[in-house]
C-alpha positions in Angstrom: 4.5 18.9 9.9 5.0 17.5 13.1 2.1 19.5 14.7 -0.9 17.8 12.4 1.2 14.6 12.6 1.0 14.9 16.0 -2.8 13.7 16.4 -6.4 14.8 16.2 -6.4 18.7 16.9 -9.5 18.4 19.8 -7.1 16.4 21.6 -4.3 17.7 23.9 -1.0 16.0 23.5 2.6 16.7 24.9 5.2 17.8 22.8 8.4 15.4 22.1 11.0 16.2 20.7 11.7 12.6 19.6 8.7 13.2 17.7 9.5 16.3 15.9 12.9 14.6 15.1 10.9 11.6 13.4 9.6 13.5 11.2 12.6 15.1 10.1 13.6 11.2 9.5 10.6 10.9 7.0 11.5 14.0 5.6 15.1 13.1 5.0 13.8 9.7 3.6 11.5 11.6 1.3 14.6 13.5 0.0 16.3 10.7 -0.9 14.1 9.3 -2.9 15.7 11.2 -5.5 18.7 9.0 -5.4 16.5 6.1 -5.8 15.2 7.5 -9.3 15.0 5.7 -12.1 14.6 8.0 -15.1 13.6 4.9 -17.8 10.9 3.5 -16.1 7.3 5.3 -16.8 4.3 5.2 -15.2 3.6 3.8 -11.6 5.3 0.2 -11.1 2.5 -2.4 -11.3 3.4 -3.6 -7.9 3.2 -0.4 -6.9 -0.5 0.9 -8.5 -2.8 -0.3 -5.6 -1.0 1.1 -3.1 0.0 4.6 -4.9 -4.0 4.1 -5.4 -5.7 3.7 -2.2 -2.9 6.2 -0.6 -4.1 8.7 -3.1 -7.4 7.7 -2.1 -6.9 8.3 2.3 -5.3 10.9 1.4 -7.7 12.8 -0.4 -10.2 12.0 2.1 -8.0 12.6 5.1 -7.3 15.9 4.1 -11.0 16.7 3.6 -11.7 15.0 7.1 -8.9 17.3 8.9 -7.5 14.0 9.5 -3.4 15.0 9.0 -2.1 12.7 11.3 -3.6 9.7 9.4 -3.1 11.1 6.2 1.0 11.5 7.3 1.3 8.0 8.3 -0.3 6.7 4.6 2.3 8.5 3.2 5.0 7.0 5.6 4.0 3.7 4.7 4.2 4.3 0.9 7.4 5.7 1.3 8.5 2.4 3.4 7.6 0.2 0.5 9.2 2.9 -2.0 12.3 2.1 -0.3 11.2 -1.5 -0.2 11.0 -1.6 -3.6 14.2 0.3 -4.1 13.9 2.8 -7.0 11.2 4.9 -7.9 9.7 6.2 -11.1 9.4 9.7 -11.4 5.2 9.3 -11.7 5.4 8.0 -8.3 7.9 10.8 -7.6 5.2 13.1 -8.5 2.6 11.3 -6.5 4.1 11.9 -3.4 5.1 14.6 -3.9 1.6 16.1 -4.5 0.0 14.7 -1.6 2.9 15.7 0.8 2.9 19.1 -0.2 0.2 20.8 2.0 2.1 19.6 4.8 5.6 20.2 3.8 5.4 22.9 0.8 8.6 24.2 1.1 10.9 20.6 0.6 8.5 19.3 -1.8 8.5 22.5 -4.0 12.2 22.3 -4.0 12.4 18.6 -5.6 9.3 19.3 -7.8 11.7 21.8 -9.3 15.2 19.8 -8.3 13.8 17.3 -10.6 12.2 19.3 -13.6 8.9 18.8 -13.3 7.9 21.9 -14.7 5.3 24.2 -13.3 5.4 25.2 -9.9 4.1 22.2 -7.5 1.1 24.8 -5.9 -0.4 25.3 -9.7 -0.4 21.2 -10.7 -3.9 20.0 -10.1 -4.8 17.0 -7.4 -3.9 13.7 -7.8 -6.6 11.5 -8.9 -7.2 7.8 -8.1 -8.2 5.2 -10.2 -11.6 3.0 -8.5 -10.4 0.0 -10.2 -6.6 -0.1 -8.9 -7.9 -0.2 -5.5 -8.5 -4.2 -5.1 -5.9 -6.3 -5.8 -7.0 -8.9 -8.8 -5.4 -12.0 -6.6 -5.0 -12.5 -3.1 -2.8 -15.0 -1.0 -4.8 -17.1 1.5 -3.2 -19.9 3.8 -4.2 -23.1 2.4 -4.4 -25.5 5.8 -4.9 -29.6 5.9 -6.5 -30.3 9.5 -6.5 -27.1 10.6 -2.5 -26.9 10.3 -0.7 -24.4 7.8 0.8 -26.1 4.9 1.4 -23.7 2.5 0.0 -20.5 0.5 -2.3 -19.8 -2.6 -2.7 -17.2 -5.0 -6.8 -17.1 -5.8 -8.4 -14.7 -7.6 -9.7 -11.9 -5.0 -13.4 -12.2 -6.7 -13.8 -15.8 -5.9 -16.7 -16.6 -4.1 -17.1 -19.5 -1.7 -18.8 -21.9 -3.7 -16.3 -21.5 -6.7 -13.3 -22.4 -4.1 -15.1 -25.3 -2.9 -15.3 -26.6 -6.2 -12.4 -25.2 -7.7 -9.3 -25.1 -5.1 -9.2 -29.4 -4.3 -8.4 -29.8 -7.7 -5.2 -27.1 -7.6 -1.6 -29.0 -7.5 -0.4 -27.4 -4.8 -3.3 -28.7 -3.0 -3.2 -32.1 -4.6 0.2 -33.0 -3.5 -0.8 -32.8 0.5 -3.9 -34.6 -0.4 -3.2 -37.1 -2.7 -4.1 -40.7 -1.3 -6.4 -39.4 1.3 -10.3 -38.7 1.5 -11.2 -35.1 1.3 -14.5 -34.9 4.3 -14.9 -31.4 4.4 -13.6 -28.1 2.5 -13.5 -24.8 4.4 -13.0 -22.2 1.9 -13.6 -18.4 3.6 -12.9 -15.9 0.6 -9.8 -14.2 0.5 -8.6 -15.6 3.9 -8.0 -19.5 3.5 -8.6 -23.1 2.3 -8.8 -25.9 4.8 -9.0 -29.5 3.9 -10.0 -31.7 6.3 -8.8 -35.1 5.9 -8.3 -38.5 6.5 
């Protein structure tokens, strides 16, 4: 694994141990995942399904690119917010498990089976991912007064700039650092922030 986590293969890079022993880390991190299993919940997490999604997703396409290196440190960072998180459902289990597989076979075959997951890991089919669990359905944007960060919003991530404009001076939260003063300008960039300028 450490060889196609290593980089692209046209380049030339030096070999480090301390590299070879991070990624027995993630491996070790991976196997433990087991401990963090929790047998009644089904499904993939909600807070979990965009992220499960779009790593799915690079994946897929990382592997198709020759692209390993990439597609290793995806699954790092799912793993990182697995542990985050701190339990994991055994669909998510799966997930992983799937699209770590063509670069470490052998452990992931051995909790595929550890676990009961039935038919060996080689014979399951690709992961797919779902288009529409890609985007979040909010976003959090910095909501500023004179240029200066006040606080945070939750807006929905298809709002357009003309519907903040109208929409966002009229939120509480804004309301409260506003109330008594004129409004002379709203800056609203979508799914970044809301500044108020006034006076």
């Amino acid at each position: 694994m450490y060889e196609m986590f290593m980089g692209a293969f046209d380049q030339p890079i030096p070999w480090s141990i301390n590299g070879a022993r991070g990624c027995r880390r993630f491996l070790d991190r991976v196997w433990r995942l087991q401990e963090m299993l929790d047998d009644k919940a089904k499904g993939i997490s909600k807070d979990l399904e965009i992220n499960i999604n779009s790593t799915i997703k690079k994946v897929s396409e990382d592997y198709e690119r020759m692209k390993f290196n990439t597609a290793i440190a995806a699954m790092m960072s799912l793993v990182n917010d697995l542990y985050l998180k701190g339990s994991v459902t055994r669909d998510e289990l799966k997930a992983l498990l799937l699209l770590l597989s063509p670069v470490a076979p052998h452990i992931c075959e051995e909790m595929w089976q550890t676990q009961g997951f039935g038919s060996p890991l080689y014979a399951q089919p690709w992961p797919a991912y779902d288009e529409n669990k890609l985007v979040a359905d909010e976003v959090e944007i910095a909501l500023q007064i004179n240029g200066k960060v006040r606080g945070r919003l939750m807006v929905p991530s298809t709002m357009t700039r003309e519907e903040g404009e109208k929409t966002l001076p009229q939120n509480p939260d804004v309301v409260r650092f506003t109330e008594g003063k004129i409004i002379m300008k709203i800056i609203f960039v979508p799914g970044r922030l809301l500044n108020l300028v006034v006076k």
